[in-house]
N, C-alpha and C positions, 0 to 999 in steps of 0.2 A: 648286365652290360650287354652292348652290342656286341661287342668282340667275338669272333670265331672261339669255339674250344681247340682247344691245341697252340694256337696263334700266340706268340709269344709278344706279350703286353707289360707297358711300361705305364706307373703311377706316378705324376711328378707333383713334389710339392705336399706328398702323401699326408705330413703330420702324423699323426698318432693315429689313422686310418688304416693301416697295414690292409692293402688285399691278397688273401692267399692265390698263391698262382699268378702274380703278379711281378715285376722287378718293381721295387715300392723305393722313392730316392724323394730323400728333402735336403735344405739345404743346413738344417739343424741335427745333429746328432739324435738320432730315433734307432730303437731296440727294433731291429727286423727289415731297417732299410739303410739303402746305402747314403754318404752324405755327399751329395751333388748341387751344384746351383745349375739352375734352370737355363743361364746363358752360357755354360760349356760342362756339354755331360760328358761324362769317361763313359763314352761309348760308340760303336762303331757307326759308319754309316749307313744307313741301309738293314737296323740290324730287327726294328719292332714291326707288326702287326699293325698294334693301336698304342696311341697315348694318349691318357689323360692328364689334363693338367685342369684339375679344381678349384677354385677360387686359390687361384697362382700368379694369373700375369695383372692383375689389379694393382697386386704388390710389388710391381716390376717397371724403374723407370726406363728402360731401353725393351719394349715390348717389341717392336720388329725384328730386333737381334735373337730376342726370345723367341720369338714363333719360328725364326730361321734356324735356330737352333734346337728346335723342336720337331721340323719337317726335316733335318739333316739326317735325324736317327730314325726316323721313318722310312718305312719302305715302299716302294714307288706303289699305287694302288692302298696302301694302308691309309686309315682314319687317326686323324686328331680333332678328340673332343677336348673343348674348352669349355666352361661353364666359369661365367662373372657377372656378379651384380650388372641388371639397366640401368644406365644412366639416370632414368627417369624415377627410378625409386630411391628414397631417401637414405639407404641403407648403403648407399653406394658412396656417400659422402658422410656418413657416420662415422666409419671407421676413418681412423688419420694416416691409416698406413696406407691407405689406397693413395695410389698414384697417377691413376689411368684408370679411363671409364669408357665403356664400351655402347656402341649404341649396336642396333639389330644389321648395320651394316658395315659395320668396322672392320670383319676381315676381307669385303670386295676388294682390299689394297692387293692383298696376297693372289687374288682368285684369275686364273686364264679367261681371254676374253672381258675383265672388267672394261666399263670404258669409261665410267666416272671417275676414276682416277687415273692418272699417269704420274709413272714413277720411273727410279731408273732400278728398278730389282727385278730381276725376272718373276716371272710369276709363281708359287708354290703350291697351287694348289688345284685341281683340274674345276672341281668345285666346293662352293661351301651352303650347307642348308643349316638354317637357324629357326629354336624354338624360343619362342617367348612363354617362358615358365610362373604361372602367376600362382597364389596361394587361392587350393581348391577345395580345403578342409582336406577329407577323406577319399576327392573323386579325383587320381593321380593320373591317372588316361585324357582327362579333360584337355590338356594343354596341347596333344598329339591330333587328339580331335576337331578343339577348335580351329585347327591350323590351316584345314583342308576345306574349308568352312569359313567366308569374310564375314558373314552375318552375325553368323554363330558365335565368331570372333568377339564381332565389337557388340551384342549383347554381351556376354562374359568379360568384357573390359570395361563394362557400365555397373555391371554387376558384384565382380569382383577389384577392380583397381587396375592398373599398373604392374608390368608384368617385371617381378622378384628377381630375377637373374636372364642370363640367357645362355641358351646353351647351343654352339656350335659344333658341329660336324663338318670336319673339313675332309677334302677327300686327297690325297698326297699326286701330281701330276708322274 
């Protein structure tokens, strides 16, 4: 994980994932975490480092209530990573529980400074940086690399498909 050591980090939507040194909260009754839904945690504001939330807000039909409610327990300067299926891969519409699909720019809603969107919420987040995570076999560095790299990129998206999930980095305003 990215997270500082020491940094006091919150797991949401953990499932059967338990990370040590972690507050680990789903919305299911799980042995080692506590049982929270993702749009009103029993928690303070201002209180974590980092949160994650894992193939979480897919499953979530009020997804801005949830990232709002995700950035509330964040502390100003802390990260939230999300990771959800791409729109563009199949697996995104596989499952039936999914409700919401994300594409590589979906949280610019949230981000200060967007301009392709106007809304009336203030904004949540100072920025946000997104990897498109594609299946690399055994070369798990690849996706960080091709990133910084367009060429590199769209060979590797010829080569190997469609990028499997996506994983955002938001940074708390």
């Amino acid at each position: 994980m990215t997270a500082a050591q020491g940094a006091l980090r919150l797991h949401v939507g953990c499932g059967r994932d338990i990370l040590p040194g972690w507050v680990n909260a789903d919305v299911e009754p799980i042995p080692g975490a506590i049982r929270a839904d993702v749009r009103c945690l029993p928690m303070r504001e201002g209180t974590f480092d980092y949160v994650l939330a894992a193939h979480v807000l897919e499953h979530v039909p009020d997804v801005k209530g949830a990232i709002t409610e995700l950035a509330r327990v964040l502390k100003s300067g802390g990260t939230l990573e999300i990771l959800a299926p791409d729109y563009r891969h199949e697996n995104a519409f596989a499952d039936l529980e999914h409700v919401h699909f994300f594409t590589p720019r979906s949280l610019e809603y949230f981000t200060e400074g967007s301009e392709r969107f106007r809304h009336r919420y203030p904004p949540l987040f100072s920025r946000v940086r997104v990897e498109e995570v594609r299946g690399h076999g055994s070369y798990p560095f690849l996706p960080r690399v091709v990133g910084y790299f367009p060429r590199l990129d769209r060979l590797f998206r010829d080569r190997f498909g469609l990028p499997i999930e996506l994983r955002f980095f938001c940074v708390k305003r």
